[in-house]
DOLODO-585266 format. One line per 8 residues: number of its first residue (from 0); for each residue x, y, z of C-alpha. Coordinates in steps of 0.2 Angstrom, whole numbers, plus 5000, padded with zeros to 4 digits. Layout:
NUM = X/Y/Z; ...
This chain:
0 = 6025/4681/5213; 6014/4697/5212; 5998/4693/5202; 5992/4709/5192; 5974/4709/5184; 5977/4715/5165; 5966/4731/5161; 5953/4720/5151
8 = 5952/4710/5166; 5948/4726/5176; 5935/4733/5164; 5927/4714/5165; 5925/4714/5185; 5919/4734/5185; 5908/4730/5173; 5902/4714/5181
16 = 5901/4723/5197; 5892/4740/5188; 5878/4728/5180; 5874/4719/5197; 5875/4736/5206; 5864/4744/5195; 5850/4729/5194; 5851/4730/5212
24 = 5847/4748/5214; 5831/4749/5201; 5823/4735/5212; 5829/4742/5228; 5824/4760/5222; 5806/4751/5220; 5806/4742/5234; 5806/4759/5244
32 = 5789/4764/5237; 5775/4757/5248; 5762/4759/5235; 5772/4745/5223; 5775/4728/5228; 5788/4722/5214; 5794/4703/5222; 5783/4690/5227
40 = 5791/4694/5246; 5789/4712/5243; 5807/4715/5247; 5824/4706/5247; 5822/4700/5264; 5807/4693/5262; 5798/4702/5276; 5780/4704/5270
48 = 5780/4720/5277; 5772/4736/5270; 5773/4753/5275; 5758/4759/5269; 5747/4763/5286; 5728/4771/5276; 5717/4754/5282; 5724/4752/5300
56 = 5715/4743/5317; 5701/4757/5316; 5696/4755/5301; 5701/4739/5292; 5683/4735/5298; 5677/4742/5283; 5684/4735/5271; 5675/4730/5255
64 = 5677/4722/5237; 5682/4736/5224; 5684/4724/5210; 5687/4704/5206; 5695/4696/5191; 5693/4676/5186; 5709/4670/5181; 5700/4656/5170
72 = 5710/4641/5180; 5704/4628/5193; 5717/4620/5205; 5727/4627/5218; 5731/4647/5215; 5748/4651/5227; 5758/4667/5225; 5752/4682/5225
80 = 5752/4698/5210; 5764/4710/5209; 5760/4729/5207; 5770/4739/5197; 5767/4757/5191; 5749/4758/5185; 5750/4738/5181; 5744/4723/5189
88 = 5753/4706/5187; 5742/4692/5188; 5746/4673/5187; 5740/4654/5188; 5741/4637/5193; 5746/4625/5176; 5745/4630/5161; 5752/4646/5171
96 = 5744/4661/5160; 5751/4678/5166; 5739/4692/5164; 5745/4712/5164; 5729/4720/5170; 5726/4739/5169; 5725/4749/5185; 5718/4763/5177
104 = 5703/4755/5170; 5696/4742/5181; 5709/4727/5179; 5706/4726/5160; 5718/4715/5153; 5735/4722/5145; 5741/4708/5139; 5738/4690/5141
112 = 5753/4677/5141; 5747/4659/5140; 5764/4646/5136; 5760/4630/5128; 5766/4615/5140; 5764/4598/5136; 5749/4591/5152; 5761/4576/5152
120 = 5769/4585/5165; 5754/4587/5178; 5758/4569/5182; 5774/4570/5189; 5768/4589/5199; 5769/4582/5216; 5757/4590/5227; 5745/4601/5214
128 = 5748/4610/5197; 5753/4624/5209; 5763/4639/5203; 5772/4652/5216; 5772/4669/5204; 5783/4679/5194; 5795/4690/5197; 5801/4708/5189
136 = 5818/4714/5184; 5826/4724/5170; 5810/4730/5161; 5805/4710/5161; 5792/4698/5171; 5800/4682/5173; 5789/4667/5174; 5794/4648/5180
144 = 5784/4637/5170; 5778/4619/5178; 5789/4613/5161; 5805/4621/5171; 5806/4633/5156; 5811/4648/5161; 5802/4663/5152; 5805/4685/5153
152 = 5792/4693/5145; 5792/4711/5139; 5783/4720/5155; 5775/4731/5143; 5770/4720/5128; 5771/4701/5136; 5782/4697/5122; 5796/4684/5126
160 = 5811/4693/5127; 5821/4676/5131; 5820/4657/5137; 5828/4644/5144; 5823/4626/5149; 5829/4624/5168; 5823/4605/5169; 5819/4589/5161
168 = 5802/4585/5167; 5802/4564/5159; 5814/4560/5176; 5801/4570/5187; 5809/4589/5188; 5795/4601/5188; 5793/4621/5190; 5782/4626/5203
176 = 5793/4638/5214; 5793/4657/5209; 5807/4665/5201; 5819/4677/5214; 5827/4694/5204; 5842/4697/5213; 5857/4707/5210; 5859/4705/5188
184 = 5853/4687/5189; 5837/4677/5189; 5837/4663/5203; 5828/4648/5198; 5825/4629/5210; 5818/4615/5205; 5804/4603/5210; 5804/4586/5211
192 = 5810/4577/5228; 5795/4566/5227; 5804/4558/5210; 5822/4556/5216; 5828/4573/5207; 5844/4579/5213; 5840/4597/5217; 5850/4613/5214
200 = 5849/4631/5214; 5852/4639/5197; 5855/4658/5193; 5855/4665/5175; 5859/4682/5168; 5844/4693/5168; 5849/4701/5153; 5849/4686/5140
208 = 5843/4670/5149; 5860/4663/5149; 5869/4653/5164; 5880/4660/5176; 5880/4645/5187; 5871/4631/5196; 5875/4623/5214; 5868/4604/5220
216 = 5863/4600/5235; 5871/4587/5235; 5887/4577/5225; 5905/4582/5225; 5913/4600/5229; 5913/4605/5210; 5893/4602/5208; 5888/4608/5226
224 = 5902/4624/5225; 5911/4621/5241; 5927/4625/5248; 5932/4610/5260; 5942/4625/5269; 5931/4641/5269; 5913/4634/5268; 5906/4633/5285
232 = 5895/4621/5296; 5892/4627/5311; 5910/4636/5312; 5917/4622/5304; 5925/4617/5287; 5912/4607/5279; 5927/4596/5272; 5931/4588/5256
240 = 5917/4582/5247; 5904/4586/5258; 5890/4581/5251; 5894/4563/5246; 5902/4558/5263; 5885/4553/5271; 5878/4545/5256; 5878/4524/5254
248 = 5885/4522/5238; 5877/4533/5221; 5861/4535/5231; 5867/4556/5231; 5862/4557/5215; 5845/4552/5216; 5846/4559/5234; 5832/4574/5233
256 = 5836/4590/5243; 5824/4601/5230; 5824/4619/5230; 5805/4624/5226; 5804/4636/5241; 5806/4656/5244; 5824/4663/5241; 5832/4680/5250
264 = 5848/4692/5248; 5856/4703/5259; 5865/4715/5245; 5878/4721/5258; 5883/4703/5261; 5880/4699/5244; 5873/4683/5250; 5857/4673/5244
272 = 5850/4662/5256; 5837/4647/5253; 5834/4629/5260; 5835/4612/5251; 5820/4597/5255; 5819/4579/5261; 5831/4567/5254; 5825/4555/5242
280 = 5817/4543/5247; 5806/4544/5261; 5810/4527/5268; 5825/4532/5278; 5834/4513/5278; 5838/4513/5259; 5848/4528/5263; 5858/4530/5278
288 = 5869/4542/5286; 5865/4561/5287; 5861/4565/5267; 5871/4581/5266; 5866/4592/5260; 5846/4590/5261; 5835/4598/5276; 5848/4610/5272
296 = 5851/4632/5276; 5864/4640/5259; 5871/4655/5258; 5879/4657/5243; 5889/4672/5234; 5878/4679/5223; 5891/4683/5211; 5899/4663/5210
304 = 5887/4653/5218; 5902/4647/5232; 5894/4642/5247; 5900/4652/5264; 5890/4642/5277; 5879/4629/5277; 5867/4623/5292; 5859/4606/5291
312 = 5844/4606/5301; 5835/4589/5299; 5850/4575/5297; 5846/4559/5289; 5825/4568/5288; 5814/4550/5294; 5797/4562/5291; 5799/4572/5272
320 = 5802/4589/5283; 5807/4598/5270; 5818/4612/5274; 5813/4625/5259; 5803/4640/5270; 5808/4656/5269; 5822/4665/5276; 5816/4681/5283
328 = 5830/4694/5285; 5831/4705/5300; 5844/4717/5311; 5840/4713/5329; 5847/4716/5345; 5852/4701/5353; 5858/4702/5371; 5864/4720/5368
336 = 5871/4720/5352; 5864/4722/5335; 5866/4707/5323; 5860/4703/5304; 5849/4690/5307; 5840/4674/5298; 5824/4667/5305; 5817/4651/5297
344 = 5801/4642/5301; 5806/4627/5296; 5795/4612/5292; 5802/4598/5304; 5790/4612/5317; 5808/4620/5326; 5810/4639/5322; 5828/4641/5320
352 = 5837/4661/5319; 5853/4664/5314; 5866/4676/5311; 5866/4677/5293; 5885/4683/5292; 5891/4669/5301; 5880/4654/5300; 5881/4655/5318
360 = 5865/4646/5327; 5858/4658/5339; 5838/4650/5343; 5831/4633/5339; 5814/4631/5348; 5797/4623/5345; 5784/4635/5335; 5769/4621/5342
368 = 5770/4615/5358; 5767/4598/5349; 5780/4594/5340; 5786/4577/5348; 5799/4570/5336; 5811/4580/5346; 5817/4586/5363; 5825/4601/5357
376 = 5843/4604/5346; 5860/4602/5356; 5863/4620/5357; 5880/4618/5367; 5896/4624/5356; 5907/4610/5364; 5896/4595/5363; 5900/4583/5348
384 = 5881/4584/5344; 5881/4603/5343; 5864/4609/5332; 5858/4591/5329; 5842/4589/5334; 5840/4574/5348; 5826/4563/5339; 5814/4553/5352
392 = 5814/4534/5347; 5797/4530/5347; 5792/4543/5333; 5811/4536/5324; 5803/4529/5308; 5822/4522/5306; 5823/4514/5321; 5803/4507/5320
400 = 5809/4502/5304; 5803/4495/5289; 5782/4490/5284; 5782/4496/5302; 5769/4510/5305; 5775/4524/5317; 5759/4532/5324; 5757/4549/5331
408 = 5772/4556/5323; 5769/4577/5326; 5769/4585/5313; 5764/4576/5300; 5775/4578/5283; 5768/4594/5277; 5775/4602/5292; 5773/4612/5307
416 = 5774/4627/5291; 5774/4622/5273; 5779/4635/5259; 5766/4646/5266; 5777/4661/5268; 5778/4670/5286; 5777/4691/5288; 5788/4702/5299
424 = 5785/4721/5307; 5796/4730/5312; 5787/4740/5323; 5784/4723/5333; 5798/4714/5329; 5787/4700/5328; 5785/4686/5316; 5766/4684/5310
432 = 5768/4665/5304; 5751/4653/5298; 5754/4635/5305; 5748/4616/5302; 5742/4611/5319; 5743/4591/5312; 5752/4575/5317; 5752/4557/5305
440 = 5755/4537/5306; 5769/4535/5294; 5775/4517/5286; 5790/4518/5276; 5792/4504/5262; 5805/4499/5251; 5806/4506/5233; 5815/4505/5219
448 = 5819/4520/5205; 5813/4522/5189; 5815/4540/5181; 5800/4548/5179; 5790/4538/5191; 5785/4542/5211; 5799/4538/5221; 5792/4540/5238
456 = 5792/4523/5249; 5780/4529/5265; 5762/4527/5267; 5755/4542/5276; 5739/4547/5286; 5737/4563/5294; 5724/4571/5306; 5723/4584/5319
464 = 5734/4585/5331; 5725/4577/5350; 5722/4585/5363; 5720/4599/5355; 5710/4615/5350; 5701/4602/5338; 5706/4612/5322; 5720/4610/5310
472 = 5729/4625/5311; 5736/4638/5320; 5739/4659/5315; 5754/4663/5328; 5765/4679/5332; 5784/4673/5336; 5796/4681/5345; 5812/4677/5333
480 = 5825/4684/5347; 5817/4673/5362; 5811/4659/5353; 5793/4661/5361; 5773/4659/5355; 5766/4680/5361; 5749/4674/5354; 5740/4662/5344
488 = 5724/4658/5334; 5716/4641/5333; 5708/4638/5315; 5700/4625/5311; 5710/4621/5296; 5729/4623/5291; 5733/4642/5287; 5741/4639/5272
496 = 5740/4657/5264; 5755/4667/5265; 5753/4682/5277; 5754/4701/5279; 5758/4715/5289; 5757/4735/5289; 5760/4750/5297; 5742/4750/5300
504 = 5747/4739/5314; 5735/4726/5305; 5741/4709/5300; 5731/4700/5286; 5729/4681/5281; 5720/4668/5272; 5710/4651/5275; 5706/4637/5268
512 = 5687/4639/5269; 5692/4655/5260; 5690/4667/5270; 5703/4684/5272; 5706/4689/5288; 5714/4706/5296; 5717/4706/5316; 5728/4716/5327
520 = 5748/4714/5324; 5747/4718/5344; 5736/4705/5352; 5728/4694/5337; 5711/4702/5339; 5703/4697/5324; 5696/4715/5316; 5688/4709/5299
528 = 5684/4695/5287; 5678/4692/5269; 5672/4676/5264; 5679/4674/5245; 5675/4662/5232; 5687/4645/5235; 5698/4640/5248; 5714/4654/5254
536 = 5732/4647/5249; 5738/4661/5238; 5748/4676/5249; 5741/4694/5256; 5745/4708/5242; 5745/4726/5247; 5747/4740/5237; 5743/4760/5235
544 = 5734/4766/5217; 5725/4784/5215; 5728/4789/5231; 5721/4773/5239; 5727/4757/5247; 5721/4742/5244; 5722/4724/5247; 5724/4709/5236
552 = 5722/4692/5235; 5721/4676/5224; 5709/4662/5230; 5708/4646/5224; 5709/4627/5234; 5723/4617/5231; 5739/4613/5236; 5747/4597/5247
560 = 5732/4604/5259; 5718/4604/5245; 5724/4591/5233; 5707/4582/5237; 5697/4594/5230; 5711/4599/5217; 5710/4583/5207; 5695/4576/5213
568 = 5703/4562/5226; 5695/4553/5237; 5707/4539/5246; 5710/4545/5265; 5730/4540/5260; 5730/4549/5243; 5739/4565/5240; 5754/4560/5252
576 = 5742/4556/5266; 5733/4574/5265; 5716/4569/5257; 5711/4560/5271; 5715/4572/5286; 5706/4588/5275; 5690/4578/5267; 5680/4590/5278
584 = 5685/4605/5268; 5673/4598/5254; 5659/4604/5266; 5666/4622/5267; 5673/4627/5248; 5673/4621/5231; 5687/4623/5216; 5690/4643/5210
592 = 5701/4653/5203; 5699/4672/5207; 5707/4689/5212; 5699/4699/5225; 5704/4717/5229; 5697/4726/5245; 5698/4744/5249; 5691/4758/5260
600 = 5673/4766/5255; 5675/4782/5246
């Protein structure tokens, strides 16, 4: 029988469709403005990329501080600001203030925003009291609290317009992951892995706050919003209740797979794409079997949540390599044809690009010739192992097995690339991407869950990686279609700021000792560099005022890299095995919290 839609059922889908269509536009329409940068990425795609071309190679050497800010907060400052019209947007690290400073008179302060959060929850903050920044849509600046409540603020007054609570941070869920506008709807994860949450991916309706849907990553069809038929893995029906078959038992709901990463949306596809982390726990015996749907790549329907495809790239993850690294969005050509691409620089130290239509696998190779867990991901379509990486069975902290300490496992946890967000240009049609260049000794333990309490089971160390450059880090351009190094930088610590690059043909990063760096999108040539204040793990702003460009950044040590310094540890195996491997950065920077703009001399 012939199903007709009555007319209030039309005039409800136009409208649905007239409200995301124009919340699209007004962010796409700003996206197109060089001198704004409106989302943390600056774009939908999260390509980092920027048009504006007035500091370039020849000059970028010149560079000089036109004016600081002191956001008033120690501990780690990630994220960046965003710029929009004459306004800057300026946030912290726990109890995340957000400031609206005024272009027009030196970065004096608007209006200042400062949540009341209960400090019980910096406990159960895994790596640092980080936050990721806020986002802007609809008039409003959308803030993720560490509390998981989810607050929009008036852009012009910093009055809350709404909130919503996202998480309950008593059984470990935290906020530290910025807020994604996308479409009419706010796109909100969680943190948590570390304390047996059970991750999702939640969108609510900009207008009001209220939910329009949530999808798990793991736990029947109905929570993880799968078709058994029409969701895809690899080409293939995911089948019914996916994301329980590989579990022992009830252990999928404590099973992990957080969402605390950077989030992207192709408009025409009407797809939003993100990656899920390590199952819970890290000691892989007390949860066999592959953990679908952690270590996972979604794309969803914007509109209903419903999962197209889905790409599993760590099965049954022995290491913590959380898969929740940006998705960057490209067309390339690839072998003659053009194709809507994904690239993923993932933690497990494999850079992976897809197309993003199809799921289909195109690349999956090493970004550090180090990596040794693996030989490589079965790349043949007819082989019952297709896309599964082979793991080598002396860094198999499975096999090795329990109170058994695997040594020389590369990289360590924190990953080839942790959340540290990667930049594209497309005038290179390369990938600018800051690297961990370190390896670890991982013991996994038995543990037992209690709500609200770690929930880890591995003791970690972590060092350099031998034979090496001696340094712990890498600045690297990757070539996404031929899955190839064109040049790297050795640093002498992790890069864990996120990167930049510009017409200028300049590509700009931050360090750990805390210093910026610009150097030549073409070769790497390093072209300038500004020590700031603390340690570099906030990302590369750029934006275009008065008739001038400028450069931003937030310093401010911290993070899974500078937890040490961040809470004041000083066991070589606290901080999830991280204090130990950077104690040396105490010698180079000390705790800060600070915006520093750069621009041209007049």
């Amino acid at each position: 029988m012939r199903k007709v839609l009555s007319t209030a059922c039309m005039t409800a889908v136009v409208a649905l469709f007239a409200g995301n269509a124009m919340a699209n536009d007004e962010l796409a329409s700003m996206m197109k403005d060089p001198k704004l940068w409106v989302a943390q990425a600056g774009d939908f795609a999260n390509t980092r990329w920027s048009e504006l071309n007035q500091i370039n190679k020849d000059n970028v050497k010149n560079l000089q501080v036109a004016w600081t800010f002191s956001t008033g907060v120690l501990r780690g400052h990630e994220g960046g600001p965003l710029i929009i019209g004459d306004v800057m947007y300026v946030h912290t690290p726990f109890p995340n203030i957000v400031y609206a400073l005024d272009l027009n008179d030196n970065g004096s302060i608007i209006w200042k925003y400062e949540p009341k959060q209960d400090p019980n929850v910096i406990p159960v903050m895994c790596c640092d009291t980080v936050n990721r920044g806020v986002a802007y849509g609809d008039g409003k600046i959308i803030l993720h609290q560490a509390d998981t409540t989810v607050v929009a603020l008036d852009a012009k007054t910093g009055q809350v317009a709404w909130s919503v609570k996202n998480g309950d941070p008593s059984i470990g869920e935290t906020g530290t992951a910025a807020p994604h506008v996308f479409g009419d709807k706010v796109f909100i994860g969680i943190s948590g892995g570390e304390f047996g949450v059970r991750g999702s991916l939640t969108a609510y309706n900009l207008k009001d706050g209220s939910l329009a849907w949530r999808g798990y990553s793991m736990g029947p069809d109905s929570d993880t919003l799968m078709d058994p038929e029409q969701t895809t893995h690899l080409g293939k029906p995911v089948g019914k209740d996916s994301g329980i078959a590989t579990w022992e038992g009830d252990q999928w709901k404590i099973g992990g797979g957080t969402t605390w990463g950077w989030f992207s949306y192709d408009p025409e596809l009407n797809l939003v794409y993100y990656g899920t982390g390590n199952p819970s726990t890290w000691n892989p015996a007390q949860r066999p079997g592959d953990n679908r749907w952690s270590m996972t790549i979604f794309a969803r329907d914007l509109n209903t949540g419903m999962a197209k495809w889905v790409y599993q790239m760590t099965p049954h993850d022995e290491w913590d390599f959380d898969g929740v690294n940006e998705m960057i969005l490209t067309d390339q050509e690839v072998n003659g044809e053009m194709r809507k691409l994904l690239t993923h620089f993932d933690r497990n130290g494999l850079a992976y690009t897809m197309d993003r239509v199809s799921g289909e696998l195109l690349v999956a190779e090493k970004y550090d010739p180090v990596v040794n867990w693996t030989t490589g991901v079965d790349m043949d379509k007819n082989s019952p192992t297709y896309g599964r990486p082979a793991v080598v069975a002396q860094y198999s902290t499975h096999q090795n097995g329990e109170d058994v300490n695997t040594t020389g496992v590369c990289p360590a946890a924190l990953g080839t690339k942790d959340q540290q967000p990667a930049a594209y240009s497309p005038k290179t049609k390369l990938f600018y991407v800051p690297t961990n260049h370190v390896c670890m000794d991982y013991e996994p333990f038995r543990v037992s869950y209690t709500a609200g309490q770690p929930y880890v089971g591995a003791t970690l160390s972590m060092y350099p990686a031998p034979n090496s450059h001696g340094g712990m880090g890498n600045f690297i351009a990757w070539d996404g279609v031929n899955g190839k190094i064109v040049w790297s930088i050795p640093e002498q610590f992790s890069v864990w700021s996120g990167a930049l690059a510009t017409a200028g043909d300049v590509v700009f990063y931050g360090t750990l000792e805390g210093f910026l760096k610009a150097v030549d999108a073409a070769d790497g040539k390093e072209l300038y560099k500004f020590k700031t204040p603390s340690g570099i793990i906030g990302n590369v702003t750029t934006y275009e005022h008065g008739g001038k460009q400028y450069i931003a950044i937030l310093s401010g040590i911290g993070g899974w890299a500078g937890i040490g310094l961040a809470a004041g540890l000083t066991d070589p195996n606290a901080g999830l095995g991280a204090v130990g491997g950077y104690a040396a950065l105490s010698k180079y920077t000390a705790l800060g919290g600070q915006l520093t703009v750069f621009s041209l001399p007049n």
